[in-house]
N, C-alpha and C positions, 0 to 999 in steps of 0.2 A: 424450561417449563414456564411459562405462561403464568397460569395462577399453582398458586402453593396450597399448599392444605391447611389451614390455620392463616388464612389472610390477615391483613390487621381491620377491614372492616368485616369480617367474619360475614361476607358472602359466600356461599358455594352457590358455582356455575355448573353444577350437570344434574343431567338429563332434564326436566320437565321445569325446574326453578330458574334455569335461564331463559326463560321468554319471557315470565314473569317480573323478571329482575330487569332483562334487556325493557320490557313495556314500562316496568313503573319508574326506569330513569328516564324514559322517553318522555312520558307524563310530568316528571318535576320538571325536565329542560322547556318541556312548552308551555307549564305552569309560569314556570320563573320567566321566562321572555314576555307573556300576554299582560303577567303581572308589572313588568317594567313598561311597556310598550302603555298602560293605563297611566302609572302613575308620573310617566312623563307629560302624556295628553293634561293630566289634573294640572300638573307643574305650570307645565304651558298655558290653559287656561288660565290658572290665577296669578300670572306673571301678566297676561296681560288686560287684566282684571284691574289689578294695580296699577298698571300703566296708563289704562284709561283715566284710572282716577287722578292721577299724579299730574296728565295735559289738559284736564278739565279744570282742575285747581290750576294750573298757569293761566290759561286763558283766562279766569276769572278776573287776574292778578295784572294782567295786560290790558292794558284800554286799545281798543279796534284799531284797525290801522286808518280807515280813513279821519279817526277824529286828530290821530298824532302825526299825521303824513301833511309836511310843507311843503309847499308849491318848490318843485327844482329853480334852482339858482339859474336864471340865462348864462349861456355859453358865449362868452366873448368872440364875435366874429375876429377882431382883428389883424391884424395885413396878411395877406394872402401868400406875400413872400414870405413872410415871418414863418408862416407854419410848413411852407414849404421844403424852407430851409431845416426846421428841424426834423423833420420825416425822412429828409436825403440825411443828418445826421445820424437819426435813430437807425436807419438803414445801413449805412456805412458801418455804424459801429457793429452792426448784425455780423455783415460779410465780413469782416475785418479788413475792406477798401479803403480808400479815400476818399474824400467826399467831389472830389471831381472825377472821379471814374463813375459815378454814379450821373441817370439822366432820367429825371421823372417825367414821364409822357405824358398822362393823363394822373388828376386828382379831381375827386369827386367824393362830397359830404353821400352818408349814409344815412340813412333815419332809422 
């Protein structure tokens, strides 16, 4: 048997009072979901409500980048074997070869 006579939330399910009973748990379940489903949207809003405020006060707190930004350091051209040599080393050590089994064909700067 299903339900008992004397339940412990003293519902009776028959005849005409179970649509009613089945309708208004229906109603708290979509009550209670709309209601969470709002006050996470609130949440969420004033989460990032806050958060606006918090990067607005940093920015404040930060001076612009162009007035703090120095001119890059120049890049040392120097010897053209030099860096070649250690490109076949960095390489080698990659494959786990030796650095004469390795043969660089073409090197060419990037910008």
């Amino acid at each position: 048997m299903l339900f008992a006579e004397g339940n412990a939330a003293g519902l009776d399910f028959t005849g005409g009072s179970a649509a009613t009973s089945t309708l208004v748990t229906f109603l708290l379940g979509l009550g209670i979901v709309f209601i969470g489903l709002v006050a996470l949207i609130l949440i969420i809003k004033v989460m990032g409500a806050v958060m606006r405020g918090v990067n607005a006060k940093k920015a404040k707190e930060i001076p612009p980048a162009e007035e703090t930004k120095a001119a890059p350091a120049p890049v040392p051209e120097g010897d053209r074997g030099e860096i070649i040599a250690a490109v076949a080393a960095a390489v080698a050590t990659v494959l786990g070869e030796s650095v004469s089994g390795i043969r660089i064909v073409s090197f060419k700067k990037v910008d």
